[in-house]
KOLKESE-845416 format. One line per field, with one value per residue (C-alpha): residue number from 0; residue in one letter; x, y, z. Coordinates in nm, 2 decimals. Layout:
% KOLKESE-845416
num = [NUM; ...]
residu = [A; ...]
east = [X; ...]
north = [Y; ...]
up = [Z; ...]
//
This chain:
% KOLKESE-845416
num = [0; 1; 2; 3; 4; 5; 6; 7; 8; 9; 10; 11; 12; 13; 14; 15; 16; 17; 18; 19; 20; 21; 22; 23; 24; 25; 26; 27; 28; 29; 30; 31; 32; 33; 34; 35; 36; 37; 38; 39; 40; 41; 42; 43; 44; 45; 46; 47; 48; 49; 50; 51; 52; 53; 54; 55; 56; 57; 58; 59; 60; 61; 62; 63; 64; 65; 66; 67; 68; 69; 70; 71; 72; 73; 74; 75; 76; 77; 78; 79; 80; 81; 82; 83; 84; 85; 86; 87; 88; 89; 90; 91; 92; 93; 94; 95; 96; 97; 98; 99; 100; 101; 102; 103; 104; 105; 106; 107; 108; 109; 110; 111; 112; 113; 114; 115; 116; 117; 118; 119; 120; 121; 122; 123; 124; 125; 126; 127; 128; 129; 130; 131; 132; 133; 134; 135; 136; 137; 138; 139; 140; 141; 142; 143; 144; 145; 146; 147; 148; 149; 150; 151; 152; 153; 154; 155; 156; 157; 158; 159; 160; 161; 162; 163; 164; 165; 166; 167; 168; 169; 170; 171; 172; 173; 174; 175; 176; 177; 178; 179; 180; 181; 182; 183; 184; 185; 186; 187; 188; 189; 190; 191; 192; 193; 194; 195; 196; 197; 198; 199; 200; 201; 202; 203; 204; 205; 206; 207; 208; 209; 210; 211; 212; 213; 214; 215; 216; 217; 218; 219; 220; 221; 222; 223; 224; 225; 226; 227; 228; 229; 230; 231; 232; 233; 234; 235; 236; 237; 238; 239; 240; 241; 242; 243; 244; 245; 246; 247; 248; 249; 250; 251; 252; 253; 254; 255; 256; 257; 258; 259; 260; 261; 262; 263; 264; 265; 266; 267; 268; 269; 270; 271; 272; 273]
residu = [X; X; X; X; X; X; X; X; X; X; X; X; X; X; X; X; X; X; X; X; X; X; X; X; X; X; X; X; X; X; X; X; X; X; X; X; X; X; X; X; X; X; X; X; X; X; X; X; X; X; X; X; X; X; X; X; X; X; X; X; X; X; X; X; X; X; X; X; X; X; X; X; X; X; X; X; X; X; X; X; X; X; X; X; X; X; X; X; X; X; X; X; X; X; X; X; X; X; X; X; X; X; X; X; X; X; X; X; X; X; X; X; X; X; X; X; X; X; X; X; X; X; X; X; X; X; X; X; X; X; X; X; X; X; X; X; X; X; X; X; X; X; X; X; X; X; X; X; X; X; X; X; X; X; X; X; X; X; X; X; X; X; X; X; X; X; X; X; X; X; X; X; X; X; X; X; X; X; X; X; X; X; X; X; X; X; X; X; X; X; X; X; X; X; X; X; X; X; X; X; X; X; X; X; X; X; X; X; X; X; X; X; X; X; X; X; X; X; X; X; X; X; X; X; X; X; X; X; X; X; X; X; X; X; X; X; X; X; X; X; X; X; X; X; X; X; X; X; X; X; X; X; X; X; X; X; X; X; X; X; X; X; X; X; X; X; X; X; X; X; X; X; X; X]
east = [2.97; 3.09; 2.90; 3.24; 3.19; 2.80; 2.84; 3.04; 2.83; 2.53; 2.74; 2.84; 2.50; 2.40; 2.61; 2.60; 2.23; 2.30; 2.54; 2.24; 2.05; 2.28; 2.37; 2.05; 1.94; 2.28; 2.25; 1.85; 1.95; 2.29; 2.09; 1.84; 2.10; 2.29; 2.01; 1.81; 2.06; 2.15; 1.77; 1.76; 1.79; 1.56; 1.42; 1.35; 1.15; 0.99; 0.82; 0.54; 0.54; 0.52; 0.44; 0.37; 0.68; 0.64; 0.94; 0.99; 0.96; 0.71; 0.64; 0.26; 0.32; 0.52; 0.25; 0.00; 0.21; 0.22; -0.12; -0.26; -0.01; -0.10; -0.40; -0.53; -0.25; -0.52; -0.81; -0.62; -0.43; -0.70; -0.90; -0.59; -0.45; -0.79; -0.86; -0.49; -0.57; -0.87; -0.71; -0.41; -0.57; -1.00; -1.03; -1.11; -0.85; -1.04; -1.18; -1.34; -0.96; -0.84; -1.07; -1.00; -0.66; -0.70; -0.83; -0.56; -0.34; -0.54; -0.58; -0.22; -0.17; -0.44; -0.29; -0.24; -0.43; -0.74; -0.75; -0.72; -1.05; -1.23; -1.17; -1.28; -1.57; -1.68; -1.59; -1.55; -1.86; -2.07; -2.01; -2.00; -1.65; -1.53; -1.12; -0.95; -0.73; -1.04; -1.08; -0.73; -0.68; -0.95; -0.82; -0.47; -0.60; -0.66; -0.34; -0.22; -0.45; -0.32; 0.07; -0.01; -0.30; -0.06; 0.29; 0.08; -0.09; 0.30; 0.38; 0.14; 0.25; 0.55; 0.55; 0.60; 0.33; 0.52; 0.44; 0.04; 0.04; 0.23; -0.03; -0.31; -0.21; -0.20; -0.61; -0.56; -0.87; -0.77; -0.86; -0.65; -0.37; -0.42; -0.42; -0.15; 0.13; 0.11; 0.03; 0.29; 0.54; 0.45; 0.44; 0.80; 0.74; 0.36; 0.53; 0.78; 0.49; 0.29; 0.60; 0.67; 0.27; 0.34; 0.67; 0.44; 0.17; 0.44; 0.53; 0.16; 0.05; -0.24; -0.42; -0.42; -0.43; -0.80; -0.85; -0.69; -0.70; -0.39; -0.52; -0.18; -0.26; -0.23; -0.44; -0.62; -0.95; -0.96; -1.22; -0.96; -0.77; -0.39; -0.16; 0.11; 0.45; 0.42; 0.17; 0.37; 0.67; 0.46; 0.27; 0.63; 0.82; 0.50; 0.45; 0.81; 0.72; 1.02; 1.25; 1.50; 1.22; 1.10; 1.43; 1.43; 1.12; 1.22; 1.55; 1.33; 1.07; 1.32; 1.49; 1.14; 1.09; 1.37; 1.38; 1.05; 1.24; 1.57; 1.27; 1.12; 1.48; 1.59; 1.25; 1.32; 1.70; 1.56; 1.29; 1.63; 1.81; 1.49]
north = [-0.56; -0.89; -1.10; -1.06; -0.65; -0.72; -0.92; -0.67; -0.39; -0.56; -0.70; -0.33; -0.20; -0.46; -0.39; -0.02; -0.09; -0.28; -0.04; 0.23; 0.05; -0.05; 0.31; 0.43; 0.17; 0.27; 0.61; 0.63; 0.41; 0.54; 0.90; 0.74; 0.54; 0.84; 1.10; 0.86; 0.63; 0.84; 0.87; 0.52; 0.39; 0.15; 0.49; 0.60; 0.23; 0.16; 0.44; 0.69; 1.02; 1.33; 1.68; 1.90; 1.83; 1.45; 1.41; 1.05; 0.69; 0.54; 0.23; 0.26; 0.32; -0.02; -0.23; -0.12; -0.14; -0.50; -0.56; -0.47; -0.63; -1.01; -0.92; -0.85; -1.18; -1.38; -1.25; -1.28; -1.62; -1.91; -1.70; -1.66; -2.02; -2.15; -1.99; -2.08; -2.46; -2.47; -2.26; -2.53; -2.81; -2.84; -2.56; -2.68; -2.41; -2.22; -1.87; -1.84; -1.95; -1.65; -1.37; -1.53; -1.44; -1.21; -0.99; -1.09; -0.94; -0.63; -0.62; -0.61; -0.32; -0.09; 0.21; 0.19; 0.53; 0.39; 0.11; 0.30; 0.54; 0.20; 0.10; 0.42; 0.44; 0.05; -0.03; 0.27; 0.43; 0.20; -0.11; 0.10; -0.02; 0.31; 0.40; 0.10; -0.18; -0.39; -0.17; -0.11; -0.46; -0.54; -0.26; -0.42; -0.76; -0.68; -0.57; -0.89; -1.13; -1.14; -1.14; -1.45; -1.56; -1.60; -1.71; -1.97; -2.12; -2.11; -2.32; -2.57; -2.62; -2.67; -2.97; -3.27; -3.46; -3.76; -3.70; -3.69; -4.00; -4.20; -4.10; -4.15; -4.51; -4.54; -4.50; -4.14; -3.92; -3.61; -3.37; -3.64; -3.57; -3.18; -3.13; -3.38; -3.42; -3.14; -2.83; -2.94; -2.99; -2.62; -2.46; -2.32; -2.10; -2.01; -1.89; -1.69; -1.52; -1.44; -1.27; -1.05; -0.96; -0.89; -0.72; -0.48; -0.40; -0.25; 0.02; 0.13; 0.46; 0.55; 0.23; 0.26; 0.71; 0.66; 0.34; 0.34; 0.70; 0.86; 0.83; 0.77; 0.45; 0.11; -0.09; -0.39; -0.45; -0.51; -0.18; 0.02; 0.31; 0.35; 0.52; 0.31; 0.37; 0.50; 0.78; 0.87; 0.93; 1.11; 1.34; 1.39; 1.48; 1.69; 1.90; 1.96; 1.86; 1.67; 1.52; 1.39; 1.17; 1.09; 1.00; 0.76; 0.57; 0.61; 0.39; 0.15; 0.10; 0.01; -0.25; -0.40; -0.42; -0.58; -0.82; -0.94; -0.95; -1.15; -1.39; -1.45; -1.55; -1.76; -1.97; -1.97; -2.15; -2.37; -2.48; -2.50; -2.69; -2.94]
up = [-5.01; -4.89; -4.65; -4.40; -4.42; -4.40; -4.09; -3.92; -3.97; -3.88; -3.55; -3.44; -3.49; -3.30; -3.03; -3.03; -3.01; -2.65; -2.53; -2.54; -2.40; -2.11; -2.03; -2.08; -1.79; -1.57; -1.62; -1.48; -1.20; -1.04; -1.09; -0.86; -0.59; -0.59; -0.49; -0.28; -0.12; 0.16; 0.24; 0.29; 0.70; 0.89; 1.02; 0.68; 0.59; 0.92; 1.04; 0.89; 0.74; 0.94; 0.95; 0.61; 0.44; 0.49; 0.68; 0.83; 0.65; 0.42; 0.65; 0.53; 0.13; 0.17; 0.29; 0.10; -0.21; -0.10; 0.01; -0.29; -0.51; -0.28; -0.31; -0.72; -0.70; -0.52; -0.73; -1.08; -1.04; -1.07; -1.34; -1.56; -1.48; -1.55; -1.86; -1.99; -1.90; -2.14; -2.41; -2.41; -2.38; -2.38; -2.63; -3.03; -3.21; -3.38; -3.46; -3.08; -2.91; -3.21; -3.04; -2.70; -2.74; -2.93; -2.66; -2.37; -2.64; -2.65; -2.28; -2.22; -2.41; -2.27; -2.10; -1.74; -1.71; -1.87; -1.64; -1.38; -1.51; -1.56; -1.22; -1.11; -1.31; -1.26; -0.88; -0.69; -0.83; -1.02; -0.75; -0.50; -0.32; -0.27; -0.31; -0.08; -0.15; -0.32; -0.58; -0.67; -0.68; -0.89; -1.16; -1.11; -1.17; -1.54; -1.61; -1.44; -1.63; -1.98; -1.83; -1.67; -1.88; -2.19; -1.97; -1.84; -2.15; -2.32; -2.02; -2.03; -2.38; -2.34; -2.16; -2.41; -2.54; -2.43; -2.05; -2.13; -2.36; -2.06; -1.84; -2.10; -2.09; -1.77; -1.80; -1.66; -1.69; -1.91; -1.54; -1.38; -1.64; -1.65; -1.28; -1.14; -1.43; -1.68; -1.46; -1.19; -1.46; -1.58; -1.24; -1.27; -1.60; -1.45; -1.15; -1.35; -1.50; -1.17; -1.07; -1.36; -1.31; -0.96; -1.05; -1.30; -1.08; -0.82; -1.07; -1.17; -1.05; -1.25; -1.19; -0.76; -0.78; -0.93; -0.74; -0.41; -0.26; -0.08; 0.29; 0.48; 0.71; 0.75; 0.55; 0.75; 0.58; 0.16; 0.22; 0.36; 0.19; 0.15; -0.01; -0.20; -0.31; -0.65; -0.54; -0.25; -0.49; -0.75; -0.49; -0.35; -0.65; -0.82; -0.55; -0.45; -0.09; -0.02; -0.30; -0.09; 0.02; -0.32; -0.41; -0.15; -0.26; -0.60; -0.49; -0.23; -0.52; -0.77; -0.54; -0.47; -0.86; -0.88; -0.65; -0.86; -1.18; -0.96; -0.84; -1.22; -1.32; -1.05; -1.18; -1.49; -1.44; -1.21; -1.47; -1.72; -1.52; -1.43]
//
């Protein structure tokens, strides 16, 4: 064949390939707005769940779905940011940086249901916590860490050599030069990652059923219980307590998750554009 017949076929499959895709994508999420969109009222988002059927809003699933998510972002950002900063630039590359990341890689692809058993098995029982928003978090924090972890150290180099050579000669210490003119020149692609981290932890289930407990309240302490969004939609749906209601949260947590992924990519043009 000629390359002009090769390109062609190679351009439609390319494009039948994104056209899947695409409708796959549409297809899951106007089945969701169209089954859950006329559960959604401030009724619906701002008050509690009631009665057997679980009837009412989901007020309580959305702040602990956020409480936990701020809070494994508290506990996870300076270790990953940390370790990134001496894998970029302290680290000798060698075979220990090689196993260092190595093992983020790993990380990142353990199941989300075997973090959630570790978790269980490590702070609920072992530490003690008990199911609340600390152990949860702590569970989510590993699948956070190699996102940003990795994002981060791809930031840091990024920024041109250039920029720490001028500051070199300006008798900067190499801290000096980390800390005040490389990091802040990254910050836009770090906090790109940090969001898409956040933006996964939203979605887990498996991770915050074994860790978290499904106790319907407002969480105040890191020690208390909750129940966030992702359970409350799987307990709904499983059980066939109320899927007009699980539709609903289906619909609220995908516009949550998405307003993550809108927030990663607003970051990432502005970093473009600087």
């Amino acid at each position: 064949m000629s390359k002009r017949v090769t390109n062609a076929i190679a351009l439609g499959l390319l494009w039948t390939a994104a056209v899947i895709t695409v409708a796959v994508l549409g297809t899951v999420i106007g089945y969701v707005v169209i089954n859950g969109i006329g559960e959604l009222s401030p009724r619906f988002i701002f008050t509690w769940p009631e009665g057997v059927a679980a009837e009412g809003g989901v007020w309580p699933t959305i702040v602990s779905t956020l409480y936990v998510t701020a809070l494994a972002m508290v506990i996870i950002t300076p270790i990953a940011i940390l370790a990134a900063v001496y894998l970029a630039e302290y680290a000798v590359q060698g075979r220990l940086v090689g196993i260092i990341r190595f093992a983020a890689d790993s990380l990142a692809s353990v199941p989300s249901i075997v973090m959630g058993l570790f978790g269980l098995a490590l702070f609920v029982e072992a530490a003690g916590i008990g199911f609340s928003m600390l152990s949860a978090a702590l569970a989510l924090s590993f699948l956070m860490l190699p996102i940003v972890m990795r994002t981060t150290e791809e930031a840091i180099r990024a920024v041109p050599k250039y920029i720490r050579w001028g500051s070199y000669g300006l008798g900067a210490t190499k801290w000096q030069t980390v800390s005040r003119i490389v990091l802040p020149a990254a910050m836009p692609r770090i906090i790109t990652g940090i969001i898409l981290s956040t933006g996964r932890a939203v979605g887990e289930t498996a991770v915050v059923i074994y860790t978290m407990g499904q106790a319907i309240n407002l969480p105040v302490s890191p020690l208390d219980s909750g129940r966030p969004m992702t359970v409350h939609l799987y307990l709904l749906a499983m059980e066939g307590i109320n899927l007009p209601a699980a539709y609903g949260t289906a619909l609220l947590l995908m516009i949550l998750i998405l307003a993550f992924n809108l927030g990663a990519r607003f970051f990432l043009r502005r970093n473009r554009k600087v």
